[in-house]
N, C-alpha and C positions, 0 to 999 in steps of 0.2 A: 282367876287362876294365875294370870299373869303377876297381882301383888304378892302372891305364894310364893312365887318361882322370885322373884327378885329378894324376900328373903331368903329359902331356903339355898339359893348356889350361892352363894355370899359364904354364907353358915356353913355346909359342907365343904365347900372346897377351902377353905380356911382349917377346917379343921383335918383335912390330908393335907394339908402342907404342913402338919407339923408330923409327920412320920416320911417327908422328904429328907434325905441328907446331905447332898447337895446345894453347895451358897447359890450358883447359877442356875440351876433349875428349879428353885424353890423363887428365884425370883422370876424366872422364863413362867413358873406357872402360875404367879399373882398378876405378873401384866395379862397373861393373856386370859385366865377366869375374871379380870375385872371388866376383859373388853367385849366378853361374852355376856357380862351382864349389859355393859352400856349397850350393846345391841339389842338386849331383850328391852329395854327401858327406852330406846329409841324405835321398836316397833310396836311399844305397848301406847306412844305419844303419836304414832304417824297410821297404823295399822287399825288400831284396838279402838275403836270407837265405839263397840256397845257396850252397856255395863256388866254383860252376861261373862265375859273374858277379864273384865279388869278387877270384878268383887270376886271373894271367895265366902263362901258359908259351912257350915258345916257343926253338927251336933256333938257338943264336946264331953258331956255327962248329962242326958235326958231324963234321967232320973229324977234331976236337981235343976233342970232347965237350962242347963248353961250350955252355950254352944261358941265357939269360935268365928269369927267372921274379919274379913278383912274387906276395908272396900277402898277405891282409889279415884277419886276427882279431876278436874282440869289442875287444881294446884297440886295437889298430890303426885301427878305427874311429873310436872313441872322441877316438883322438887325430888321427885325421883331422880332423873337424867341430871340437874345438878348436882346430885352425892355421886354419879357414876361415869360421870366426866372427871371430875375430881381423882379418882381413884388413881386411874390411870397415869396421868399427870403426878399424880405424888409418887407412884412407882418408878416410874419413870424418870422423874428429877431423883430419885436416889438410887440410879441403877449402878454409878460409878463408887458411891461407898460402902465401906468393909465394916460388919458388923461383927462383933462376938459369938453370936446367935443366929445365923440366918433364917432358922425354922418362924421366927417374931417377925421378921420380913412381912410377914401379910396383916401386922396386928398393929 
């Protein structure tokens, strides 16, 4: 469940910052939804240690056999909290420049 959630709040909340209008709250709300990821990705590397929490499964068209499944390893991890370290840090290095767009701020 926890690999779900590291993509799906990424992906939503990326996608309401672009019906923000505001240059500074549209950047107030990428630092702090990326820093809510790196906490999920840092409790999913320190917390989550059975696989029951870090796979996801689920039956996508059973008709046809296909189902959905996400699952997440020790490097998987690993490279999780590296992309969600990052983020932040790039937010953050361009919080003093002015863009044309700010709603592209998180993209």
């Amino acid at each position: 469940m926890i690999s779900l959630l590291l993509i799906l709040l990424p992906l939503l909340t990326g996608l309401a910052a672009f019906f923000i209008k505001d240059e500074k709250l549209v950047r107030t709300w990428a630092v702090l939804t990326s820093l809510a990821t790196l906490a999920i990705a840092i409790l999913s590397l320190c917390c989550m240690n059975d696989t029951k929490s870090l796979n996801y499964h689920c039956e996508w068209l059973p008709s046809l056999g296909a189902s959905f499944s996400l699952k997440m390893d020790g490097a998987a991890q690993l490279l999780c909290l590296l992309n969600t370290i990052a983020y932040p840090l790039v937010f953050i290095a361009g919080w003093d420049k002015t863009y044309k767009n700010a709603k592209n701020f998180l993209h």
